[in-house]
C-alpha positions as CSV (number, residue, x, y, z in Angstrom):
1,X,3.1,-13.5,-39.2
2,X,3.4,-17.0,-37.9
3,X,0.8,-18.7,-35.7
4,X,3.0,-18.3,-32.3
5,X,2.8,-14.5,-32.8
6,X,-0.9,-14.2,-33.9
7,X,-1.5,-16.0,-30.3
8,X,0.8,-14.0,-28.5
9,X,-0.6,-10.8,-29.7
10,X,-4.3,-12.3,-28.9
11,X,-3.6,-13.4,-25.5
12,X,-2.3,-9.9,-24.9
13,X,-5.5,-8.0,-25.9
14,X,-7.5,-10.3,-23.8
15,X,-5.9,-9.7,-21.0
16,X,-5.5,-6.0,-21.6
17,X,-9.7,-6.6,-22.0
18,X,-9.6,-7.9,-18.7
19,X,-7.3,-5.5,-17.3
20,X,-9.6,-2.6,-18.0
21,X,-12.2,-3.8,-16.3
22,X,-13.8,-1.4,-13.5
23,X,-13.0,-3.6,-11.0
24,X,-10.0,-4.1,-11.6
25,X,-9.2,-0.5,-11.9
26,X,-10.9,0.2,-8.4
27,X,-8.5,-2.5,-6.8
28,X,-5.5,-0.7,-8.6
29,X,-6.7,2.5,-6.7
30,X,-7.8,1.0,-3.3
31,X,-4.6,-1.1,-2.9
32,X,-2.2,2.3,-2.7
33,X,-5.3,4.4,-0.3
34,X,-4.7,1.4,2.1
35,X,-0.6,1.2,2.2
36,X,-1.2,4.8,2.8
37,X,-3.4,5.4,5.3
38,X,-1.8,2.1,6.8
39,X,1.7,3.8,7.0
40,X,-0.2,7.2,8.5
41,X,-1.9,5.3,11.2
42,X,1.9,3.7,12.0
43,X,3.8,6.6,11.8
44,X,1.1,8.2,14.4
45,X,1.2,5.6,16.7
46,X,5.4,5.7,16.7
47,X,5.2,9.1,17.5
48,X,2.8,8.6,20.3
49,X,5.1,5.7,21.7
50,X,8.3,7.6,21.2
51,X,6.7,10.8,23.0
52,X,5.3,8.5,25.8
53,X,8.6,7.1,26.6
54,X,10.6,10.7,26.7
55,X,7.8,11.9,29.0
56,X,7.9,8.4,31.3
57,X,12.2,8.9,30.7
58,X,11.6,12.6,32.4
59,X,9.2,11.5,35.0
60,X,11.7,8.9,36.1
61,X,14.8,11.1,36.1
62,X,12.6,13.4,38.4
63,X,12.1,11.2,40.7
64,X,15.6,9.9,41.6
C-alpha cells in the first residue's frame, strides 16, 4: 500500500471519528425537525392568506 493511500484511508477514519460524535448526530436530526416544522408553519399561514382573500373576494362581490 503506498503512503498516499495509508493517508487517505487515515484521514477518512478521523473524520468518520468526528462524524460520530453526539453532537454532530443531534445537528443531523435537528436540521430536518426545523425544515419541517418551518414548511408546516408556511403552509398554515398560505392557507390562512388564501382563505382570507376568498372570504374578503366574497365580501366585496356582495357589496357591489
Amino acid at each position: 500500500m503506498s503512503a498516499n493511500a495509508r493517508e487517505f484511508l487515515r484521514t477518512q477514519r478521523e473524520w468518520l471519528k468526528a462524524a460520530l460524535q453526539p453532537a454532530m448526530l443531534l445537528y443531523l436530526l435537528v436540521i430536518p425537525v426545523l425544515w419541517a416544522a418551518l414548511t408546516a408553519i408556511l403552509v398554515v399561514e398560505q392557507n390562512r392568506t388564501f382563505d382570507g382573500a376568498v372570504q374578503q373576494g366574497g365580501n366585496l362581490a356582495r357589496l357591489f
